[in-house]
N, C-alpha and C positions, 0 to 999 in steps of 0.2 A: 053497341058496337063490338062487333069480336077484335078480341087481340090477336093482333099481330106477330109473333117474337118471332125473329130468326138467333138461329144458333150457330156462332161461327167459332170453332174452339171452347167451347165453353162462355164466350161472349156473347149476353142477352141483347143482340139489338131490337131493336123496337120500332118497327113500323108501321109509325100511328101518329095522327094530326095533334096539335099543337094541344087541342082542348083537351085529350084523353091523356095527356103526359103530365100537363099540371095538374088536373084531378085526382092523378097517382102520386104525386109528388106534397099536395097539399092533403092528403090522408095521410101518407104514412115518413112524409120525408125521405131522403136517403138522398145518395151519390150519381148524378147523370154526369153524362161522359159524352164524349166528343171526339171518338179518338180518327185521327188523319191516318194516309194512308201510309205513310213516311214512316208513321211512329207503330202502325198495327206491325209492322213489316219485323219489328223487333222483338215480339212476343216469343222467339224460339230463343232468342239469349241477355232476356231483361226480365227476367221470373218474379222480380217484383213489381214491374210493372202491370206483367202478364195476371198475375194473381191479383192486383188492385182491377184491371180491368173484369175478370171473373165475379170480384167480390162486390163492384159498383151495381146499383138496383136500376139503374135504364143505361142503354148506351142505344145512343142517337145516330143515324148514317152520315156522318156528316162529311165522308167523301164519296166524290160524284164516280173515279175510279173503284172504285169498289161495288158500287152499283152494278158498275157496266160489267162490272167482272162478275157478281152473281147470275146477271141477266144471261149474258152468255156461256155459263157452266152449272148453273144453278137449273136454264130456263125459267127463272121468274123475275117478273119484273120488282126493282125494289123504288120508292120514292126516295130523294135525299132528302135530308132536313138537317142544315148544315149548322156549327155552333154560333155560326152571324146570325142566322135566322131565326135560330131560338132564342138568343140572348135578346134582340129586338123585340121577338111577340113578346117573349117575358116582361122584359122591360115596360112595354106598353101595357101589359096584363095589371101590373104591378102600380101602376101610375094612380095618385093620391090613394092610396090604401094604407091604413096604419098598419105598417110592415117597416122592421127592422133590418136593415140588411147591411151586412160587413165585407167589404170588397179584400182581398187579399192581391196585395198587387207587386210588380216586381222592383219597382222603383220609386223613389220619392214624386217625379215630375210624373208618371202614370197614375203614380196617386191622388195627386191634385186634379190630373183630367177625369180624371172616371170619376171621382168625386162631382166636380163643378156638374158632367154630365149628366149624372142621375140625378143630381137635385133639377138641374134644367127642364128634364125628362120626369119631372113632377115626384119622382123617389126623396122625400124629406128627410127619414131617419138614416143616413148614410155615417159609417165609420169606417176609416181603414185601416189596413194592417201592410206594413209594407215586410216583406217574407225577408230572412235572411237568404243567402246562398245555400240553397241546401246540399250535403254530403250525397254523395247517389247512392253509397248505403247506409243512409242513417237521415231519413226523413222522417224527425220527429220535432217538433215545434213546442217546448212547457209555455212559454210566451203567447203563444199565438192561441193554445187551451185556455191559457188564464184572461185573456182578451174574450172569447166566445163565454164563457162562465161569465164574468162581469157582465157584457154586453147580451147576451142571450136573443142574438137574429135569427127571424125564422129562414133567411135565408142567406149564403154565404158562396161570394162571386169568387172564385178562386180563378185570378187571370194569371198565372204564371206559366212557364213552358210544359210542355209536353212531355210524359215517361215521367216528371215530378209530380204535378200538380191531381193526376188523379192516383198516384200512392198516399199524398200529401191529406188529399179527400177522403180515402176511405180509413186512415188514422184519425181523422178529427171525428168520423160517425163513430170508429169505437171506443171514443175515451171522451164524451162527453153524453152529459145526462137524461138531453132529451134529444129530439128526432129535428135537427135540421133540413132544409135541402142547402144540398150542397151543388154549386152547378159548375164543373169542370169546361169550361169551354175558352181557356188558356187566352189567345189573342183579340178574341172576336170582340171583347172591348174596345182593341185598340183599334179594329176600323170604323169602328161609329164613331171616336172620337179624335177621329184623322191622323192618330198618332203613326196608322198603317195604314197602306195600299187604298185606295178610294175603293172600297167594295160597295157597290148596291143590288137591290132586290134583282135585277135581270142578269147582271153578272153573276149574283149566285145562279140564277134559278137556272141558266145554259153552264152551267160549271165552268165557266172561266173565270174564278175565284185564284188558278194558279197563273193564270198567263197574266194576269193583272199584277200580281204581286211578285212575278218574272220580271218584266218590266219595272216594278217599281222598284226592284233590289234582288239584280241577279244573283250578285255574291252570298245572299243568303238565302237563297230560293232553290235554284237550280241543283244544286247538290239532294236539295229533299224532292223535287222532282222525279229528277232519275234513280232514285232510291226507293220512289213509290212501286217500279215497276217488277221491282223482286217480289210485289205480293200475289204475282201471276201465279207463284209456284207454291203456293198454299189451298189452290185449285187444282193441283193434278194429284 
């Protein structure tokens, strides 16, 4: 299968089906990404984010807006492959496989969900780490190192927000010993385990991932909404 990569600022996306991204990821490990269109919008005054996104080894299309914006300035079409969708095949990929995996979560009661669910979801070796509040400049975790050394998971759920959790990622691939993956895909836990927005397979696959989760909580929706639409102007 030839690869795919688009280069968008120095960000490696990747479009390419589900089997060819864990084949890369179970070779050689590294940091996949997820990044929204709310949050790419920020790369001209969040440098560290910008540079965690440069320095991550996949980033996934995981907004449908940005698609339709390469499509139309680009002329090519792109697939989305959104962080619901892959945290799902994963998950299922993943199911009675002796695999270690350490979910990094933002709270104690998401802790307990993502937990119960992946054991549910046939993932046995499940630990968590619930993150502190991290500094926006100063995301560095000794705790959460000294938990991955002890624990040693080939793979590591980092569900926290967005502009953290993939700086958060690519500091844990450089200061620890062996090659994890590490899978940046912030909320997409919490809609498998209802704690978010009811998303399913046809909601993502027509990209109404945002009117659903509008609806489910404008007050904290709507504002990253109309905030995705400034990424127009990274096409002209």
């Amino acid at each position: 299968m030839q690869e795919k990569v688009i280069n968008f600022r120095g960000i490696k996306f990747y479009d390419m089906e589900f089997n060819y991204i864990i084949n890369k990821l179970e070779k050689k490990g590294g940091v996949l990404v997820a990044p929204a269109a709310s949050a790419l919008v920020n790369i001209e005054n969040d440098p560290q984010y910008y540079k965690a996104l440069i320095k991550s080894d996949i980033a996934i299309l995981d907004s449908g807006f940005f698609c339709i914006l390469w499509r139309i300035f680009k002329k090519q079409k792109l697939s989305k492959f959104s962080g619901y969708l892959f945290l799902k095949k994963l998950i299922s990929y993943l199911k009675n496989k002796k695999i270690k995996i350490l979910s990094v979560d933002p709270d104690k009661i998401d802790s307990k969900l993502n937990k119960n669910y992946l054991i549910k979801e046939g993932l046995y070796e499940v630990e968590n780490f619930v993150a502190p509040r991290y500094s926006k400049n100063n995301i560095k975790d000794e705790n959460l190192l000294l938990k991955i050394k002890e624990y040693s998971p080939d793979y590591i759920f980092i569900n926290i927000g967005g502009q953290t959790q993939e700086v958060l990622g690519v500091y844990i691939k450089e200061n620890v010993s062996y090659n994890p993956s590490i899978i940046c895909t912030g909320a997409a836990i919490a809609f498998l385990t209802g704690r978010q927005a009811p998303i399913n397979y046809l909601i993502d696959k027509f990209y109404l991932g945002w009117l659903v989760r509008l609806l489910h909580g404008p007050k904290n929706v709507a504002g990253r909404i109309l905030k995705s639409f400034l990424l127009i102007k990274f096409f002209f």
